[in-house]
Backbone bond lengths (Angstrom), bond angles and torsions (degrees), N, CA, C in turn:
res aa  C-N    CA-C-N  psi(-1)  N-CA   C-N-CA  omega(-1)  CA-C   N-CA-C  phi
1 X - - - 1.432 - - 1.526 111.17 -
2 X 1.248 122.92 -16.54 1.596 121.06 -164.86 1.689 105.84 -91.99
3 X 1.703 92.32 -16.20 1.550 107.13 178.97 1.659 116.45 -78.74
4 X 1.054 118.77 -0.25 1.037 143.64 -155.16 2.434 106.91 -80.15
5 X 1.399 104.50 87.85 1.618 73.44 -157.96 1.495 122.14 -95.62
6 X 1.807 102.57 136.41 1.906 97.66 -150.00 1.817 84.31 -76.31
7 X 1.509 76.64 -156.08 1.346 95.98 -159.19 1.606 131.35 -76.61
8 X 1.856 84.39 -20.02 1.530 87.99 174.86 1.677 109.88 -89.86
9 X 1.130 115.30 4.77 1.863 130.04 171.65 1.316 97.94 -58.08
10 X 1.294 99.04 -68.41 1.472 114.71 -170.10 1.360 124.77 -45.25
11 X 1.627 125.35 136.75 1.333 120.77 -123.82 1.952 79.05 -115.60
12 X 1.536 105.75 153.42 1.770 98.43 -158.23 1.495 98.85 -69.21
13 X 1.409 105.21 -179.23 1.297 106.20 -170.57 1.776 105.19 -97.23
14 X 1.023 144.62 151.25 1.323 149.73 -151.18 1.760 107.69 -115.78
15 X 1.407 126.87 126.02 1.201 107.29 127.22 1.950 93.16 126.35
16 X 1.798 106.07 1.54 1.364 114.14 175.39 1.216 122.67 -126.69
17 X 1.059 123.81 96.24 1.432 133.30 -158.48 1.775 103.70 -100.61
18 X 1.604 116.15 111.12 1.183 127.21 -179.25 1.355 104.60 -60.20
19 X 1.781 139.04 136.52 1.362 139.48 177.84 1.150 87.77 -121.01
20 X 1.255 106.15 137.71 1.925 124.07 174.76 1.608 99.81 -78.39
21 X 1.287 125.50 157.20 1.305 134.71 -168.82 1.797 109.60 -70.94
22 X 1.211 95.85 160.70 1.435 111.59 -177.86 1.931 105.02 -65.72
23 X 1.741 110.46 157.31 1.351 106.26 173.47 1.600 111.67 -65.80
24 X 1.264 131.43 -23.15 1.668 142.78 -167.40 1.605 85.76 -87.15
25 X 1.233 127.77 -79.00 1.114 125.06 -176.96 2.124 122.54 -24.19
26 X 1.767 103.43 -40.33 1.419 93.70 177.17 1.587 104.09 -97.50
27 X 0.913 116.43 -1.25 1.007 106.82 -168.41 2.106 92.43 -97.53
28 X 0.730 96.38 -27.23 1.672 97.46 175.64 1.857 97.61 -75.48
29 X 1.370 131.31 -33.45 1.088 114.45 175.16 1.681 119.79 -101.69
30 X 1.445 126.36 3.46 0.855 128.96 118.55 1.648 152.67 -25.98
31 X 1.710 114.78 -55.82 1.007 123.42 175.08 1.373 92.48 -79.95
32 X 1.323 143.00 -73.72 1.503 120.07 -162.06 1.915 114.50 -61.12
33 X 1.191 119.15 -15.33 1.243 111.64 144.84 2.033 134.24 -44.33
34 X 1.037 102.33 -46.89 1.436 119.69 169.13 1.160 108.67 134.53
35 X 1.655 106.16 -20.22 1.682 110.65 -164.08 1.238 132.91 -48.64
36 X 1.523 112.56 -18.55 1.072 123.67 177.88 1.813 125.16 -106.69
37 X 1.151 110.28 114.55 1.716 102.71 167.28 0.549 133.31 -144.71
38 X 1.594 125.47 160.67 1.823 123.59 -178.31 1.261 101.37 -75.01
39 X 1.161 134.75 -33.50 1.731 119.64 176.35 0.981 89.07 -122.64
40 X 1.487 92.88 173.86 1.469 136.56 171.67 0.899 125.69 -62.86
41 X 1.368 148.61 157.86 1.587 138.00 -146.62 1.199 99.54 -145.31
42 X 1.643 132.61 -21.32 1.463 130.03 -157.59 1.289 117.80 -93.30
43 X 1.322 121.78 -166.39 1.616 113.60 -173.31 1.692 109.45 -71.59
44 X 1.354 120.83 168.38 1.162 122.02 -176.84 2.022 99.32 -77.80
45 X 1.088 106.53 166.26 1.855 122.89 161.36 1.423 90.59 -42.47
46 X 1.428 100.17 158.42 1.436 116.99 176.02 1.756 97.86 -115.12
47 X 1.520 131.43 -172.94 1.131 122.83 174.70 1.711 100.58 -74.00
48 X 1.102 126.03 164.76 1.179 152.44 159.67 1.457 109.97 -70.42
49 X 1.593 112.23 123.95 1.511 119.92 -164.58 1.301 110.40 -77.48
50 X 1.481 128.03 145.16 1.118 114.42 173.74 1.749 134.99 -73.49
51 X 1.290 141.38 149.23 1.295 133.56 -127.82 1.609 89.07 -81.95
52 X 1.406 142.59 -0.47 1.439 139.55 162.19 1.605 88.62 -76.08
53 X 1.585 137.19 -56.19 1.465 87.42 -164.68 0.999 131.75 -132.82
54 X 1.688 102.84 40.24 1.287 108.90 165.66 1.398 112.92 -92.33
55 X 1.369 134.21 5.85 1.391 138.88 155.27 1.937 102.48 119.53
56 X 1.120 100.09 -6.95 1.599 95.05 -169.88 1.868 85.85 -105.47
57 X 2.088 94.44 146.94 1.339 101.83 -171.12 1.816 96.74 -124.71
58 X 1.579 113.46 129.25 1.161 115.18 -165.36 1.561 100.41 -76.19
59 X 1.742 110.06 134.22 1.730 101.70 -170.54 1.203 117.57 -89.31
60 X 1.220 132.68 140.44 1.809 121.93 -177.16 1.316 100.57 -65.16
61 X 1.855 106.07 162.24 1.405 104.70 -161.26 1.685 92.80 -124.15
């Protein structure tokens, strides 16, 4: 039984070399992912703070 050889004995297998996917390919599973868009998806601008409090002080001229 000790003769027995597991798996990490075993010598790799030869001759198949994994290729990562094409740029069309992620990008085709990308866009039906959502990941991709022509716009923007997030909330709109909010109003613009007034110059007391967004920290900037308008200087007399």
């Amino acid at each position: 039984m000790s003769d027995d050889p597991k798996p990490d004995d075993l010598p790799p297998k030869q001759g198949y070399i994994p290729r990562p996917p094409s740029q069309a390919d992620v990008d085709l599973v990308s866009g039906q992912q959502g990941m991709i868009e022509d716009e923007w998806g997030g909330e709109p601008a909010g109003q613009p703070l007034p110059p007391e409090e967004d920290g900037t002080e308008k200087q007399p001229s």
